[in-house]
DSSP file (Angstrom, degrees, kcal/mol; ACC not computed):
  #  RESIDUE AA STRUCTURE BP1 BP2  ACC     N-H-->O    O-->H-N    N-H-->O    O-->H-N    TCO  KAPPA ALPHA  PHI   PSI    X-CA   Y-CA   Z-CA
    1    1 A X              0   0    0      0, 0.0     2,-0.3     0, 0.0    54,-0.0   0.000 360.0 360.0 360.0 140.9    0.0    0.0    0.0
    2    2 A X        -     0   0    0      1,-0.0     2,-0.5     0, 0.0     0, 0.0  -0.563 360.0-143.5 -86.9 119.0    1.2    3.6   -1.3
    3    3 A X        -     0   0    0     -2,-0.3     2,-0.2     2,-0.0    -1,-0.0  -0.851  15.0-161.5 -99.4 159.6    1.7    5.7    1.4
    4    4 A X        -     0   0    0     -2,-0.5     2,-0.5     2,-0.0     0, 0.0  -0.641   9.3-137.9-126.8 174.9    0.9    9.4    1.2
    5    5 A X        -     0   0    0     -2,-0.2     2,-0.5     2,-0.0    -2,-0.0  -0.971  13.9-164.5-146.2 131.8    1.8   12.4    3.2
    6    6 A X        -     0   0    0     -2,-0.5     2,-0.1     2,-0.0    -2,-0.0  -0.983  20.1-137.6-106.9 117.4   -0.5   15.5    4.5
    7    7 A X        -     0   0    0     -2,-0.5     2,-0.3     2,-0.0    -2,-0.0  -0.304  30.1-171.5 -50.6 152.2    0.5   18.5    5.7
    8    8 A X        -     0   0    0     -2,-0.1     2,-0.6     2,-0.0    -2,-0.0  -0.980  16.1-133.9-130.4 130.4   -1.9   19.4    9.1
    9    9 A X        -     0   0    0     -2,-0.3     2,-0.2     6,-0.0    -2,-0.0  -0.951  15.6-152.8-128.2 155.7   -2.0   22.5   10.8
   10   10 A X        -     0   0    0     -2,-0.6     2,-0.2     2,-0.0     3,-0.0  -0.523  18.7-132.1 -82.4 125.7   -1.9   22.8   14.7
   11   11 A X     >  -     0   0    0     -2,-0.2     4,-0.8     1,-0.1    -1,-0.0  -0.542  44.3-112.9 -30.8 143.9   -3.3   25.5   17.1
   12   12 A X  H >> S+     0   0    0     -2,-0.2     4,-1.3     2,-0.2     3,-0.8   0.843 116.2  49.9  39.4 -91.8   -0.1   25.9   19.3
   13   13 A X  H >> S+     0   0    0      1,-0.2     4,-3.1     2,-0.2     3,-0.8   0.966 110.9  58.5 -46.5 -59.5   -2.2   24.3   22.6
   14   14 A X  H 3> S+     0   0    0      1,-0.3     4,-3.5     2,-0.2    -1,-0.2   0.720 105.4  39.2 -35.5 -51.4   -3.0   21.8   20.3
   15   15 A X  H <X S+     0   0    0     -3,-0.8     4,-1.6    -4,-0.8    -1,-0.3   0.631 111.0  57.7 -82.2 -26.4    0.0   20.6   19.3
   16   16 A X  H << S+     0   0    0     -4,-1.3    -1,-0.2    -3,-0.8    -2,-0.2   0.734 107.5  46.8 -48.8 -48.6    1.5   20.8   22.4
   17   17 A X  H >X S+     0   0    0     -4,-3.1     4,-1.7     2,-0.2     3,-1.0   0.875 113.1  49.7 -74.2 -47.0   -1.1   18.5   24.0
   18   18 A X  H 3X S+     0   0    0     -4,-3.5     4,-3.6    -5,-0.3     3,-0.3   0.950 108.4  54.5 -45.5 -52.8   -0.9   15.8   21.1
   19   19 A X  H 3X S+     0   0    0     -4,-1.6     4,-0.8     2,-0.2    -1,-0.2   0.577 107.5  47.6 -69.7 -19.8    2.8   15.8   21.4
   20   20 A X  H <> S+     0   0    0     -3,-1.0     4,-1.2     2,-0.1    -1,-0.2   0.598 115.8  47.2 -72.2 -16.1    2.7   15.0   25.3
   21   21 A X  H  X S+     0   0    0     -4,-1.7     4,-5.5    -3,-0.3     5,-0.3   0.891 113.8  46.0 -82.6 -48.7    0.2   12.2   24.7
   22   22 A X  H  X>S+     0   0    0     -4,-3.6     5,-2.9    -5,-0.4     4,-0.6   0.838 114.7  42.7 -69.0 -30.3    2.2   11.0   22.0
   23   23 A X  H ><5S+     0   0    0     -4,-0.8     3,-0.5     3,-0.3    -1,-0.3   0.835 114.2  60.5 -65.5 -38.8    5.7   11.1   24.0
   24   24 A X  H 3<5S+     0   0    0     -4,-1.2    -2,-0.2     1,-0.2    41,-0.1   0.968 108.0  41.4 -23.8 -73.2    3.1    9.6   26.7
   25   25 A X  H 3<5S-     0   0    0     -4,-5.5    40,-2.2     1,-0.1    -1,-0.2   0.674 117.9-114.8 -57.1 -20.1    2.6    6.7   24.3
   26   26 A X  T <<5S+     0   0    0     -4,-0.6     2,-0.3    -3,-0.5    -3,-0.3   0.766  80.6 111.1  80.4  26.0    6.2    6.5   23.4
   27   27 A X      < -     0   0    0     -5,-2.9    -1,-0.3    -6,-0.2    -2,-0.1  -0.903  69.6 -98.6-115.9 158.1    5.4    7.6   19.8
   28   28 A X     >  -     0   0    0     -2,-0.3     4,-1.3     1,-0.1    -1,-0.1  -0.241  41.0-105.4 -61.3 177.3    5.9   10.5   17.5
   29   29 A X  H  > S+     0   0    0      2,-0.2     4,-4.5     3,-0.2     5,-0.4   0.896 118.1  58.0 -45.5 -65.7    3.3   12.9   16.9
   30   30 A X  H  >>S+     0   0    0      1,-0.2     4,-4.9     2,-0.2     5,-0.6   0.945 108.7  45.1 -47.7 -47.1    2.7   11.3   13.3
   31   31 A X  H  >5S+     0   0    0      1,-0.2     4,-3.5     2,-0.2     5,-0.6   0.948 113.1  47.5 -58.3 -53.5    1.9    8.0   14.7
   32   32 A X  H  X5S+     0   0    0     -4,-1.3     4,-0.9     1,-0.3    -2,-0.2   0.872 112.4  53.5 -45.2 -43.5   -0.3    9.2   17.5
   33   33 A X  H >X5S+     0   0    0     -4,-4.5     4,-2.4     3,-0.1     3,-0.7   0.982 108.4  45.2 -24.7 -68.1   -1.9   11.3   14.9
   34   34 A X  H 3X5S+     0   0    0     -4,-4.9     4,-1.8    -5,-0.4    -2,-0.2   0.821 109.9  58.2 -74.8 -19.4   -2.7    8.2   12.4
   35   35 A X  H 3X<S+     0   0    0     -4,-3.5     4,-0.8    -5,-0.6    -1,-0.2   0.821 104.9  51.0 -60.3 -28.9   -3.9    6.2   15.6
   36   36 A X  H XX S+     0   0    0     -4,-0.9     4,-1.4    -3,-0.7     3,-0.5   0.972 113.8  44.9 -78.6 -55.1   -6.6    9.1   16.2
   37   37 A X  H >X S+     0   0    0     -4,-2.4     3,-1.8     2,-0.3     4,-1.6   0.925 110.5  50.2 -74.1 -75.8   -7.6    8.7   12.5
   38   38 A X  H 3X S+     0   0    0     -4,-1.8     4,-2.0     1,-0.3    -1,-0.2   0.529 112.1  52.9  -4.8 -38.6   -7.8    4.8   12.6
   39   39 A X  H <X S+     0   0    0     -4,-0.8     4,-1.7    -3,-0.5    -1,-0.3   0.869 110.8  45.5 -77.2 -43.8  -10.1    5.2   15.9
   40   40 A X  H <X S+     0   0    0     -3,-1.8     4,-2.7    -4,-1.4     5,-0.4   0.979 113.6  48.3 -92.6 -49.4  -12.3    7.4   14.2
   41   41 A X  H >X S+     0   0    0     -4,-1.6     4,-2.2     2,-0.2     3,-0.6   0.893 114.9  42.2 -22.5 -76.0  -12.5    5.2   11.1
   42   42 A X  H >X S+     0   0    0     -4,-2.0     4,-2.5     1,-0.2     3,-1.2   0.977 115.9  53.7 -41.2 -70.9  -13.2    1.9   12.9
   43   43 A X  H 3X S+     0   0    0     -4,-1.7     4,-1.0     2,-0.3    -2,-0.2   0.801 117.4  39.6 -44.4 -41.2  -15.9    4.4   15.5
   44   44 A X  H << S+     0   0    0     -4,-2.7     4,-0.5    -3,-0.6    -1,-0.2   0.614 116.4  48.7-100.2  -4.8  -17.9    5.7   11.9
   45   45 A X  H << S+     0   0    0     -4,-2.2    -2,-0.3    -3,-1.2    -1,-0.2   0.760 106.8  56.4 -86.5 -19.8  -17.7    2.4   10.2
   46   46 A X  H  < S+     0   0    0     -4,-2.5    -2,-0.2    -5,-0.2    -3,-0.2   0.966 115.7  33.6 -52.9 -80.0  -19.0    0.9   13.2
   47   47 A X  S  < S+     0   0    0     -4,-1.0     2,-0.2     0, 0.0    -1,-0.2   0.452 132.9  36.7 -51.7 -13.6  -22.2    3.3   13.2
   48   48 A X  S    S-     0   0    0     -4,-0.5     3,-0.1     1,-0.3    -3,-0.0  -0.583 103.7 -54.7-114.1 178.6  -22.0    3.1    9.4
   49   49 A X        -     0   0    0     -2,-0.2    -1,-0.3     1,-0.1     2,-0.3  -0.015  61.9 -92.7 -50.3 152.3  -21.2    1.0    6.5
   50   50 A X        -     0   0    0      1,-0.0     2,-0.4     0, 0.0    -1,-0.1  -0.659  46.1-135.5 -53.6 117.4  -18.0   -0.8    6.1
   51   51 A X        -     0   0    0     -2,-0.3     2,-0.1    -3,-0.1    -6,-0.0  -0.581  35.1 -98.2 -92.0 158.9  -16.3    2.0    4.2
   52   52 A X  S    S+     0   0    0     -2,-0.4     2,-0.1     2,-0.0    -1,-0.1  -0.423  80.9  39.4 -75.8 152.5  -14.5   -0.1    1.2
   53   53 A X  S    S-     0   0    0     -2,-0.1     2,-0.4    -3,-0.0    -2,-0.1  -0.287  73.0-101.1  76.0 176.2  -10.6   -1.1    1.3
   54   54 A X        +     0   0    0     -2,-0.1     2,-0.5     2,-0.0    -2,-0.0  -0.996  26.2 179.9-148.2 127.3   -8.4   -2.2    3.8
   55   55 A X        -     0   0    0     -2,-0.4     2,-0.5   -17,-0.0     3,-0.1  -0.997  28.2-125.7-135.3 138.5   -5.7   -1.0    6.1
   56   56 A X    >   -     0   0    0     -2,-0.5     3,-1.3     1,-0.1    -2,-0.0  -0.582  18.4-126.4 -63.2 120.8   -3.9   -2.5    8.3
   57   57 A X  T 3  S+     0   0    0     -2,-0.5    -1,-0.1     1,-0.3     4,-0.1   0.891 102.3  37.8 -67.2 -20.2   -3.7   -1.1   12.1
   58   58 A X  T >  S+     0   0    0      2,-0.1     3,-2.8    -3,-0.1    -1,-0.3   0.950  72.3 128.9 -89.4 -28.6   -0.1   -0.9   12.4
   59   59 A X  T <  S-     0   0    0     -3,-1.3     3,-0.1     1,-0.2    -4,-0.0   0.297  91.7 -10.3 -31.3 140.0    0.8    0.2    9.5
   60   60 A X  T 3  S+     0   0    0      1,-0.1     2,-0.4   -26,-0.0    -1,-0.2   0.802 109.3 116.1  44.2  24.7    3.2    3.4   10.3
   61   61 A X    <   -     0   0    0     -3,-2.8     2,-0.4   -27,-0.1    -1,-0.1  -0.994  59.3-152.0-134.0 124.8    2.2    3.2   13.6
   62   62 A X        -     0   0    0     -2,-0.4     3,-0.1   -34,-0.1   -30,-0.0  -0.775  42.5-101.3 -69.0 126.1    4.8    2.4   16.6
   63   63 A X        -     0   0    0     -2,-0.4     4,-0.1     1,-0.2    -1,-0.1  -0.280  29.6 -98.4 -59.0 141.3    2.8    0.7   19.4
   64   64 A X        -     0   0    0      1,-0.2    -1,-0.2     2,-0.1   -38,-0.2  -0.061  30.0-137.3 -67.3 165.6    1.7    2.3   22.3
   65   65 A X  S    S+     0   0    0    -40,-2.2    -1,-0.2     1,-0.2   -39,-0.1   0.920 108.7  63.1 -81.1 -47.5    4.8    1.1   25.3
   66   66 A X              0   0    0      1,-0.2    -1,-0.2   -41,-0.2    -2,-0.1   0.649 360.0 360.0 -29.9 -31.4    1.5    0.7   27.5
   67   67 A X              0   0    0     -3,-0.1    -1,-0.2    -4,-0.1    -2,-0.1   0.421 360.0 360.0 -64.7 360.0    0.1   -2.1   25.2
């Protein structure tokens, strides 16, 4: 699978809090990002349709050190 790359921009605060959760997690910002996105995927295909395609949950994602 092709990966692709999005720029984002942060509030400040924002970025500040993401980036303590994600040092929290023992991951970069990016993963903890693409974990957030994966959660909300799985959370609106649950209440919805299966949306079509297939990702895998780790891809590009370090695991939390908690797990």
């Amino acid at each position: 699978m092709a990966t692709k790359s999005v720029s984002i921009r942060f509030e400040e605060e924002m970025l500040k809090k993401i980036s303590y959760i994600a040092e929290y997690e023992g991951r970069s910002v990016n993963s903890e990002v693409l974990c957030l996105v994966r959660d909300r995927i799985l959370a609106f295909e649950r209440e919805h349709d299966k949306i079509e395609g297939s990702i895998s949950p780790d891809l590009n994602v370090k695991p939390s050190r908690r797990g």
